[in-house]
N, C-alpha and C positions, 0 to 999 in steps of 0.2 A: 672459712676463708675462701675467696673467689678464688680460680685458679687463672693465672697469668694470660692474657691473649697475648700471641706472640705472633704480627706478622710477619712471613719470611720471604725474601725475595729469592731468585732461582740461583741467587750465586750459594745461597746458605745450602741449599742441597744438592749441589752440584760438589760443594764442598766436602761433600762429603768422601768422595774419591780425590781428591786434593792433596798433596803430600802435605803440603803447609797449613792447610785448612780442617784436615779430616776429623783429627783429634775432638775439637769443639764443635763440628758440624754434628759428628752422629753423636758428644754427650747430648748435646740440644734435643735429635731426634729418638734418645732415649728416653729424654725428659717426657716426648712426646705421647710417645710409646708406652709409659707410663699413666700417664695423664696427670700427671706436675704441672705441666705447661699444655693450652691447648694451641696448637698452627693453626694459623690464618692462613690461604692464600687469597688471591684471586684471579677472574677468569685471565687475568695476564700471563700470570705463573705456567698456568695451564697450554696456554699457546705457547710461550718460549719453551717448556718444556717436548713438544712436538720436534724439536729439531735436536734434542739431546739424547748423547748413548743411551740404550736400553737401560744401563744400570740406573741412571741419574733418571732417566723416566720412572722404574717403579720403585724409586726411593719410599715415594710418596706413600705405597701401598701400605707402607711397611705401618703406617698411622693407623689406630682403629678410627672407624668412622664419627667416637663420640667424642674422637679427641680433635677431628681436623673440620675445619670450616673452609667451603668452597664458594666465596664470595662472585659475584656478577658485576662487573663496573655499570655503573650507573652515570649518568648524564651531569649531577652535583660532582660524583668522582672526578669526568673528563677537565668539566667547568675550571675547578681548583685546582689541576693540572696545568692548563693554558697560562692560568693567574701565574704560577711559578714560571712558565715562560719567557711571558707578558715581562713581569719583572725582573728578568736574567738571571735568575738564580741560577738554572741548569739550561743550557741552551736544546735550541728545537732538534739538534742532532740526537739527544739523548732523552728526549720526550716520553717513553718508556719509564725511564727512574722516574720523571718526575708524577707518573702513573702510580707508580708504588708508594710516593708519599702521600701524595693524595689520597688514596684508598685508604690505606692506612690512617691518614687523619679522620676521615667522614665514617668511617668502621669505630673509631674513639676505642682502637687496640690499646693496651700497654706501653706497647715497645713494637718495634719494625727492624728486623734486625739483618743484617747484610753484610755481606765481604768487600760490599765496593766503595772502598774509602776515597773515593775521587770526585764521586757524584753522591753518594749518599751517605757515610757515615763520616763525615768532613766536618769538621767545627765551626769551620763559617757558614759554608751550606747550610748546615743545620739550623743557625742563626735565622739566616734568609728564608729559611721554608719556615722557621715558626714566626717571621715578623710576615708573613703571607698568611699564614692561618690565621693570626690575630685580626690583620687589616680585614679579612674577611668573615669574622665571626665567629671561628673555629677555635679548638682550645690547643697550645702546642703537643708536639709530636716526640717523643721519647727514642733519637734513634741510637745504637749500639751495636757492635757485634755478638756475633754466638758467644765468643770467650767471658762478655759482661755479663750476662745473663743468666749462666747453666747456676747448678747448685753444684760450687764447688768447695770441697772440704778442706785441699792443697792448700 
């Protein structure tokens, strides 16, 4: 059986020092760590994570390299970004998330999994970002948090 591609945006490991977040942040990145599940990011990840504590910078390390994937946006990526603009789903102040869905739809991951239920793991959002992917040819986008994802026995 494949294993899981799990893209993660910077709140999921940022999460990881989070008092409310932490628990699920590192099962997830043990799932990682294991190779259960493999991380996605991309080069977005990578620049937001420039401006974060040292800890939440080498989270990442803590990934072996055949478990984590360091994706490049690409010009299709930015394109299908705009489109989510274009049609209000997430407004142009927050252009970033809708970088993350994007990627994560044109990568045709899993799952995209993030702490920010405002702009991304929102039940209408999510509507509206998969009637954008449709309208543009793309297949819906599976979004969740860490807590739906890990392999939990509880």
């Amino acid at each position: 059986m494949e294993k899981l591609k799990v893209y993660i945006d910077t709140s999921v490991i940022g999460g990881c020092f989070d008092e409310e977040f932490s628990k699920w942040s590192n099962m997830l990145f043990e799932e990682f760590k294991s190779g259960h599940k493999i991380a996605v990011i991309s080069e977005l990840v990578v620049e937001e994570l420039k401006n974060a504590p040292a800890n939440v910078k080498n989270k990442l390390k803590e990934i072996p390299n055949e478990f984590l994937i360091i994706i490049e946006n690409s010009d299709t990526m930015i394109q299908l970004a705009e489109k989510y603009l274009e049609q209000k789903v997430i407004s142009k102040k927050f252009k970033d998330d809708a970088l993350h869905i994007a990627t994560a739809t044109i990568l045709n991951v899993d799952v995209l999994v993030s702490w920010n239920f405002k702009h991304i793991v929102n039940f209408n959002r999510i509507k509206q970002f998969n009637g954008v992917n449709l309208l543009c040819g793309y297949r819906e986008i599976d979004i969740r948090s860490p807590r739906e994802i890990i392999n939990n026995e509880d």
